[in-house]
LOVO-666345 format. One record per atom (N, C-alpha, C, O): chain; residue in three letters; x, y, z; residue number from 1; atom name. Coordinates in pm, whole numbers, always signed. Layout:
BEGIN
SITE torza selum     px     py     pz seti sekol
SITE     A   ALA      X      Y      Z  NUM    CA
...
# end
This chain:
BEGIN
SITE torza selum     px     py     pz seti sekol
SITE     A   UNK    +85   -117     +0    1     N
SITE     A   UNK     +0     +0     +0    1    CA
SITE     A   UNK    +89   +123     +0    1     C
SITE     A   UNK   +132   +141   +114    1     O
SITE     A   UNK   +127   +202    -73    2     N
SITE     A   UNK   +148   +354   -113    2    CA
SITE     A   UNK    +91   +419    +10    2     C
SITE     A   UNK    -25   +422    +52    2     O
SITE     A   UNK   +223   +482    +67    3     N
SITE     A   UNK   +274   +614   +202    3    CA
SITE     A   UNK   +108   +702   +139    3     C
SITE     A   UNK    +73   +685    +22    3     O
SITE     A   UNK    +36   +778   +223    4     N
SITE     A   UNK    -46   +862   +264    4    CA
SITE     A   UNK    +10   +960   +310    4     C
SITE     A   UNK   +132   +965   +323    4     O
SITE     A   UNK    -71  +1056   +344    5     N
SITE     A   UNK    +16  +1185   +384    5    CA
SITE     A   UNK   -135  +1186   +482    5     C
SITE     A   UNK   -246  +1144   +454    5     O
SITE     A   UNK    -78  +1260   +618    6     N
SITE     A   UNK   -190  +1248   +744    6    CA
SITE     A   UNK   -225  +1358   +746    6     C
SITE     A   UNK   -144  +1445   +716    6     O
SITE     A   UNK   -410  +1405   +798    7     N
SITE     A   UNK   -412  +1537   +784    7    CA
SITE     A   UNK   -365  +1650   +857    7     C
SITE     A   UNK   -414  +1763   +860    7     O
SITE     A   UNK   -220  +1588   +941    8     N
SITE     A   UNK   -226  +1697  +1049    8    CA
SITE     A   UNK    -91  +1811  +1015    8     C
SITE     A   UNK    -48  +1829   +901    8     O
SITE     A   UNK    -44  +1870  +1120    9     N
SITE     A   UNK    +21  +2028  +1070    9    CA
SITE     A   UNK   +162  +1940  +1014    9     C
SITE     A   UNK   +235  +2017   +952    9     O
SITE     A   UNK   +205  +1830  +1019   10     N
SITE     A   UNK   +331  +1764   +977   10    CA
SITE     A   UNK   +303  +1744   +840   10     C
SITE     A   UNK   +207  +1789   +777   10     O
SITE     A   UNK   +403  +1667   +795   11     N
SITE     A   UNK   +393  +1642   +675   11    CA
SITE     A   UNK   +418  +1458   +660   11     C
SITE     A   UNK   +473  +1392   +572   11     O
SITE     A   UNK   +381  +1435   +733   12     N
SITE     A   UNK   +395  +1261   +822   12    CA
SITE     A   UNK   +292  +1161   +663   12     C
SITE     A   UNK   +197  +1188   +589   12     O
SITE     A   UNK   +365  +1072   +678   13     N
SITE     A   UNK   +311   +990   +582   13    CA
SITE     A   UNK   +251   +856   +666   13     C
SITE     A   UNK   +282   +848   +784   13     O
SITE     A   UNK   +185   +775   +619   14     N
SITE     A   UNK   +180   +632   +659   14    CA
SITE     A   UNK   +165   +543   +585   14     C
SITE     A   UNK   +141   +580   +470   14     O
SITE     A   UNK   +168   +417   +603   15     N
SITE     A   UNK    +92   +289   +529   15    CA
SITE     A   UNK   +100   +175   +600   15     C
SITE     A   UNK   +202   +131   +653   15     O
SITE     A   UNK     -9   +126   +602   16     N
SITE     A   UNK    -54     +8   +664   16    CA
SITE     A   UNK    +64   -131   +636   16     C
SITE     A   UNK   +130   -103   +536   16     O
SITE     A   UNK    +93   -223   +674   17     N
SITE     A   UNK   +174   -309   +646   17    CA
SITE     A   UNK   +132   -415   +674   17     C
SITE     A   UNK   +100   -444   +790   17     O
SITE     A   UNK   +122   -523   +541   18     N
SITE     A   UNK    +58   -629   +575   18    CA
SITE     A   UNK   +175   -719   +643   18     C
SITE     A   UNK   +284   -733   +589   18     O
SITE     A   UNK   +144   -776   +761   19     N
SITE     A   UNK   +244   -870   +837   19    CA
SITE     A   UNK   +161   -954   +940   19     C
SITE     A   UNK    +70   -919  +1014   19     O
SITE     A   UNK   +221  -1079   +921   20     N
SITE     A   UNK   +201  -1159  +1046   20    CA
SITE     A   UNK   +323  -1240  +1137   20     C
SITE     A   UNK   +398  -1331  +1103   20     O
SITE     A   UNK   +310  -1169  +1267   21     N
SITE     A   UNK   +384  -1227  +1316   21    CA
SITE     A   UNK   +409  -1381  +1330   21     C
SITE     A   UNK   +306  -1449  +1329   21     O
SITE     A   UNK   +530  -1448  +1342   22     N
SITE     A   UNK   +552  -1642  +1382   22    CA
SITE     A   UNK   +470  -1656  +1472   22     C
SITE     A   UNK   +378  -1737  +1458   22     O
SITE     A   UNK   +483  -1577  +1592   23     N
SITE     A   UNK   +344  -1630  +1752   23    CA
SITE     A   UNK   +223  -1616  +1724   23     C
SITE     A   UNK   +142  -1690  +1779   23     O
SITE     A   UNK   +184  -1523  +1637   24     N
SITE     A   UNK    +11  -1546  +1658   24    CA
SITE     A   UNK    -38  -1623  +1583   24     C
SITE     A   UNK   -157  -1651  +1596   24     O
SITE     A   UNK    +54  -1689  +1463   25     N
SITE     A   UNK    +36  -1736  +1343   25    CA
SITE     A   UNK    -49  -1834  +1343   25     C
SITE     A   UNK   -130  -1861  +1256   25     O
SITE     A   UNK    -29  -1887  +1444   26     N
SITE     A   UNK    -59  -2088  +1430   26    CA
SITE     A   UNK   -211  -2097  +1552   26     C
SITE     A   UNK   -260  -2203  +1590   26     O
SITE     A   UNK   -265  -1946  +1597   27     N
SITE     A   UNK   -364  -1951  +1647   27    CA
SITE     A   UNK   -506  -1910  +1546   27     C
SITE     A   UNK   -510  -1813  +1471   27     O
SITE     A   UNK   -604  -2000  +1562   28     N
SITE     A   UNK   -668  -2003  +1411   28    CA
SITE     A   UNK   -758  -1915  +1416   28     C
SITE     A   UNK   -798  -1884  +1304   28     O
SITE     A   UNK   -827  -1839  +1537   29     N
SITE     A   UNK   -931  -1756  +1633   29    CA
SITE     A   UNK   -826  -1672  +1699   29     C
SITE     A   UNK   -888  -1595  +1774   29     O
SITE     A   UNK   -694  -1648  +1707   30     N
SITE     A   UNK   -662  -1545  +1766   30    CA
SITE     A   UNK   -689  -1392  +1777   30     C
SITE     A   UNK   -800  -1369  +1729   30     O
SITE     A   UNK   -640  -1302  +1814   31     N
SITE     A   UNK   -602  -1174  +1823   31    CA
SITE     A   UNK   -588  -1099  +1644   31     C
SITE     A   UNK   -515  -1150  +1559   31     O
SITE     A   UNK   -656  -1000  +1624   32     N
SITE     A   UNK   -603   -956  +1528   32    CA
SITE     A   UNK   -498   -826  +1462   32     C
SITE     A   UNK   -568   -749  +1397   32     O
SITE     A   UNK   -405   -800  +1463   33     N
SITE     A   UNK   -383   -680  +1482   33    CA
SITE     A   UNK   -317   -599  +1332   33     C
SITE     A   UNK   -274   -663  +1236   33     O
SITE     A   UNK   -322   -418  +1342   34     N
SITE     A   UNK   -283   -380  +1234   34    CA
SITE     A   UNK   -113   -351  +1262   34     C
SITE     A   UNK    -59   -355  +1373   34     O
SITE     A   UNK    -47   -324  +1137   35     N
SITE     A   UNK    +73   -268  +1204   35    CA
SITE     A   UNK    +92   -128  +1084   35     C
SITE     A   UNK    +53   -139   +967   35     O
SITE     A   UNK   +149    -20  +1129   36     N
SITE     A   UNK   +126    +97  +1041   36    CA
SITE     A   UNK   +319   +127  +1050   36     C
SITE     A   UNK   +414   +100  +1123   36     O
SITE     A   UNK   +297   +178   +956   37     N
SITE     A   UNK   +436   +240   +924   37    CA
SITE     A   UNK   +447   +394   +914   37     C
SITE     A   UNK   +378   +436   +821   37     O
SITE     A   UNK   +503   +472   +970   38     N
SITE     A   UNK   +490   +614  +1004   38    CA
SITE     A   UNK   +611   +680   +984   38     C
SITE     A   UNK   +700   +661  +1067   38     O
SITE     A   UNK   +638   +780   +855   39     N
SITE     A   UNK   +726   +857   +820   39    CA
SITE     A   UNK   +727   +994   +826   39     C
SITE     A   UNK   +644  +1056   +760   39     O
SITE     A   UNK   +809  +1056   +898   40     N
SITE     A   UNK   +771  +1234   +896   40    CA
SITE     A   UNK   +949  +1292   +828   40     C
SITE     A   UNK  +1043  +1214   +849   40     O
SITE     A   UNK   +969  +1382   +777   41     N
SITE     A   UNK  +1049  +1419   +761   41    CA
SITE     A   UNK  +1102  +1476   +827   41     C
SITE     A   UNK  +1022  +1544   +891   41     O
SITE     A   UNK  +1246  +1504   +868   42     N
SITE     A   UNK  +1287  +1587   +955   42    CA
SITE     A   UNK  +1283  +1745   +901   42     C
SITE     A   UNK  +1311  +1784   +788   42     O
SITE     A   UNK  +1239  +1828  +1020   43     N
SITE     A   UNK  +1207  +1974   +998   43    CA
SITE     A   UNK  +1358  +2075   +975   43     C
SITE     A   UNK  +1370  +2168   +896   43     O
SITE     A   UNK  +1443  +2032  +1055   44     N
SITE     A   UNK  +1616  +2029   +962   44    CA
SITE     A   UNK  +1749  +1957   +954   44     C
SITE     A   UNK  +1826  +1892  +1025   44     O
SITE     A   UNK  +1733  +2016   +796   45     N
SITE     A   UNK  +1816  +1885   +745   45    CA
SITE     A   UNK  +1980  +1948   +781   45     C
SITE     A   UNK  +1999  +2068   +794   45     O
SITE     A   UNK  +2077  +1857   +791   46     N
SITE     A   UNK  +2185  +1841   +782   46    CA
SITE     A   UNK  +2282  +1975   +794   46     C
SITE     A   UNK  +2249  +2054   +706   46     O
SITE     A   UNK  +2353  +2009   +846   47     N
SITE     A   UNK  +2448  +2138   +815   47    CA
SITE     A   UNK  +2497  +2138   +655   47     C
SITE     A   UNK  +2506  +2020   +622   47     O
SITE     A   UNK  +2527  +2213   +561   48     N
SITE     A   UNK  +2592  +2164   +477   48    CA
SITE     A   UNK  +2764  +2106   +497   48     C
SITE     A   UNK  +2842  +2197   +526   48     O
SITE     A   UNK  +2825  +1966   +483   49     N
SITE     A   UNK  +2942  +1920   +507   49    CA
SITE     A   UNK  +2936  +1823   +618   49     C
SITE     A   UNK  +3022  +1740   +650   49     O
SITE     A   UNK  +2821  +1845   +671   50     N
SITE     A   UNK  +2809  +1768   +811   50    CA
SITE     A   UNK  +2683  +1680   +802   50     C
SITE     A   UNK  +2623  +1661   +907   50     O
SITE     A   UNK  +2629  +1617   +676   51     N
SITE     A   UNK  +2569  +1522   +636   51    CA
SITE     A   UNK  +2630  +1376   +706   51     C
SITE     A   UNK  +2569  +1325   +800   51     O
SITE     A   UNK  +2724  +1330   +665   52     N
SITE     A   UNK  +2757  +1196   +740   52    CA
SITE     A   UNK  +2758  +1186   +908   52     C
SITE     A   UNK  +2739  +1088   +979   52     O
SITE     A   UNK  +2784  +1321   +944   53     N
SITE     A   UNK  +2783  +1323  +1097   53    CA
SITE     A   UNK  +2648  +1323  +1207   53     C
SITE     A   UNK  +2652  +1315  +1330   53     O
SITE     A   UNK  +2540  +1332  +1127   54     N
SITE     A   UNK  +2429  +1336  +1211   54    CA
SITE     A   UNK  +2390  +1189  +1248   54     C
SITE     A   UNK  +2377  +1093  +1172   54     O
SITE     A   UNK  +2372  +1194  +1403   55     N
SITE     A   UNK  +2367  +1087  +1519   55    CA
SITE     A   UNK  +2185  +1179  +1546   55     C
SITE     A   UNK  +2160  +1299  +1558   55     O
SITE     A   UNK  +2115  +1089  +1547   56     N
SITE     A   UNK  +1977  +1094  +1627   56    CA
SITE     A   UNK  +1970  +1017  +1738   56     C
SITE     A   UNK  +2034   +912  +1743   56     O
SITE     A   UNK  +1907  +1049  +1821   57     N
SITE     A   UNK  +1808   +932  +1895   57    CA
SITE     A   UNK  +1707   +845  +1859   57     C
SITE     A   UNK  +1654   +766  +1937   57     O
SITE     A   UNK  +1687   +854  +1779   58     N
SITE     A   UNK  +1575   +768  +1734   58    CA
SITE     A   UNK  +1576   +708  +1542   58     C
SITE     A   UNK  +1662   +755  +1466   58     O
SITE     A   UNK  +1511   +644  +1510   59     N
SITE     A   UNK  +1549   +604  +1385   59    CA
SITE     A   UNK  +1511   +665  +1313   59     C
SITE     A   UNK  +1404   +724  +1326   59     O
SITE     A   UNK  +1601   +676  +1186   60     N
SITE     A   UNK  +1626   +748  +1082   60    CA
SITE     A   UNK  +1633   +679   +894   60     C
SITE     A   UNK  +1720   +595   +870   60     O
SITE     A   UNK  +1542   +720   +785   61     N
SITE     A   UNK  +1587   +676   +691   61    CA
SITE     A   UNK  +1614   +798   +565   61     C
SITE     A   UNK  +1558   +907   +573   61     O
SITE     A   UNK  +1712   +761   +445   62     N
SITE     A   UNK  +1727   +858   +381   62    CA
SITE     A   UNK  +1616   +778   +260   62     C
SITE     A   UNK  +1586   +662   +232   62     O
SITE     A   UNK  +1581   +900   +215   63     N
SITE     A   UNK  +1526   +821    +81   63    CA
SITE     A   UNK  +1476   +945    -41   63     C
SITE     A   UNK  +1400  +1038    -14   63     O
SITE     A   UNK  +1522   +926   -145   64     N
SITE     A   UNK  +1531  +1065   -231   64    CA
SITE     A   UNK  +1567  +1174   -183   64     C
SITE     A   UNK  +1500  +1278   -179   64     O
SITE     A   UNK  +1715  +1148   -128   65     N
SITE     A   UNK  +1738  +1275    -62   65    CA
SITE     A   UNK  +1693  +1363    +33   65     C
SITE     A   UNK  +1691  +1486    +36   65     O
SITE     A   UNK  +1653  +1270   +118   66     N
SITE     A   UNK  +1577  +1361   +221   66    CA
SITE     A   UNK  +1564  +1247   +329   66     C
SITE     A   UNK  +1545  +1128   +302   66     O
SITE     A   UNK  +1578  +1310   +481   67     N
SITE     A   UNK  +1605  +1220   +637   67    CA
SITE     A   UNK  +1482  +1221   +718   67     C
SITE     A   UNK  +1443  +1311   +792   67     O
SITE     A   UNK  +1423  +1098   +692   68     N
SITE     A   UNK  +1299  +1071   +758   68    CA
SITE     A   UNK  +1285  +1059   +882   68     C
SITE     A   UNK  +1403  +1057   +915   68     O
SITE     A   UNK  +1208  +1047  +1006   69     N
SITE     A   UNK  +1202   +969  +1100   69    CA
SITE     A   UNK  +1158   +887  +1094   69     C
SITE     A   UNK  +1083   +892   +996   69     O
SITE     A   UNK  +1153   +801  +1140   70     N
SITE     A   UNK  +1064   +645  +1096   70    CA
SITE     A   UNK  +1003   +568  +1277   70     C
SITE     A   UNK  +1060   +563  +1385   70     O
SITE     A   UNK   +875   +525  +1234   71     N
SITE     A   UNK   +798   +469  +1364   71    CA
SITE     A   UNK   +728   +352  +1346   71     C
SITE     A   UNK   +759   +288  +1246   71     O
SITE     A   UNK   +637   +303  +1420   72     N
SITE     A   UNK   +577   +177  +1372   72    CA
SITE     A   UNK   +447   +204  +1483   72     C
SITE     A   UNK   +458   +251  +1596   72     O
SITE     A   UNK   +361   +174  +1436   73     N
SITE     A   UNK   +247   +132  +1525   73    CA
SITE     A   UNK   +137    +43  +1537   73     C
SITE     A   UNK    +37    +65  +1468   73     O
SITE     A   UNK   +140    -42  +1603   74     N
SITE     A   UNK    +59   -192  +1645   74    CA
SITE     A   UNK    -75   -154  +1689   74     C
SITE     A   UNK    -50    -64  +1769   74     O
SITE     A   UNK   -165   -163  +1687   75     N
SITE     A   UNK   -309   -191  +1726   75    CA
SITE     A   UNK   -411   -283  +1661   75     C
SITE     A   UNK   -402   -351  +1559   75     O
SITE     A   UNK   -516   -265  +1752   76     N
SITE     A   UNK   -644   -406  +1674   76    CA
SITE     A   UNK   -763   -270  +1681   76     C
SITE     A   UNK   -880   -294  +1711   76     O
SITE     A   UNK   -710   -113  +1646   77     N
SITE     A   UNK   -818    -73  +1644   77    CA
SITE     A   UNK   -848    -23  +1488   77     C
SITE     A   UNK   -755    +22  +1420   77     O
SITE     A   UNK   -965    -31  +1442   78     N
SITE     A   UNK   -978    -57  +1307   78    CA
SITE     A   UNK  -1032    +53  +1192   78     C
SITE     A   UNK  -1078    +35  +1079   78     O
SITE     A   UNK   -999   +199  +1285   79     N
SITE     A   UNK  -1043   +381  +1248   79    CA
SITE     A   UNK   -930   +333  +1134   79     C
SITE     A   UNK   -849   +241  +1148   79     O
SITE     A   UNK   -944   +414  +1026   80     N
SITE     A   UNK   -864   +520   +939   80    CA
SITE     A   UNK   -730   +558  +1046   80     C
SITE     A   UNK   -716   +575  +1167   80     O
SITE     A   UNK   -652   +559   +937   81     N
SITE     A   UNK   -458   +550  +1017   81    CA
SITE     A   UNK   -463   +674  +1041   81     C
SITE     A   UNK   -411   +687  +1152   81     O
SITE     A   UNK   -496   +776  +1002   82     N
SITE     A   UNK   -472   +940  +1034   82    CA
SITE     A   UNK   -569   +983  +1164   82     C
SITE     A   UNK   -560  +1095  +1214   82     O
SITE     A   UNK   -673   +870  +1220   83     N
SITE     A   UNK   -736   +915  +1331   83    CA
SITE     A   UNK   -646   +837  +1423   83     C
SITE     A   UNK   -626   +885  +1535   83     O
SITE     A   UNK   -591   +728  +1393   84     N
SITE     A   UNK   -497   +601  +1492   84    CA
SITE     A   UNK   -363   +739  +1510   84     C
SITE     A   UNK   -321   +771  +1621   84     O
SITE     A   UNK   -334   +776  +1436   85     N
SITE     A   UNK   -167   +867  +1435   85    CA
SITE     A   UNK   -185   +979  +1493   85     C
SITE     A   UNK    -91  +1057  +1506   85     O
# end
C-alpha cells in the first residue's frame, strides 16, 4: 500500500503493512492486529558538510534525498490510520 500523507500540521506519511507475526500465526481464532508504518520528515536537514555526521536518537531513513524519522504502530483498532496517528 502507497505512504499517505496524514491530515495533520506535519507532513507525516503512513501505510498500513501487511504482516504476520511467527506467535500469533498458528492460532486459528486469535487476536487480530494492524501494524502501520509512520514517516515524517525531519524539519532540519543536515548542516551543509556535516551530512555523514548526524547521530539521532531515534530512527532514521534517507530516501530521495531527504532524512525521515521512521515509527511503527501496532493496534487491533480498526479507524482510518490518520485518526490512529
Amino acid at each position: 500500500m502507497p505512504a499517505r500523507p496524514s491530515g495533520g500540521r506535519t507532513k507525516r506519511e503512513w501505510a498500513e503493512v501487511r504482516f504476520i507475526p511467527h506467535g500469533i500465526s498458528h492460532e486459528k481464532h486469535g487476536r487480530e492486529y494492524r501494524y502501520l508504518a509512520i514517516r515524517e520528515p525531519l524539519r532540519q536537514p543536515a548542516l551543509p558538510g556535516m551530512e555523514n555526521q548526524l547521530k539521532l536518537p531515534l530512527p532514521t531513513m534517507d530516501f530521495e534525498g531527504e532524512t525521515y524519522k521512521v515509527r511503527a504502530l501496532v493496534t487491533n483498532i480498526y479507524w482510518e490510520g490518520d485518526a490512529l496517528i
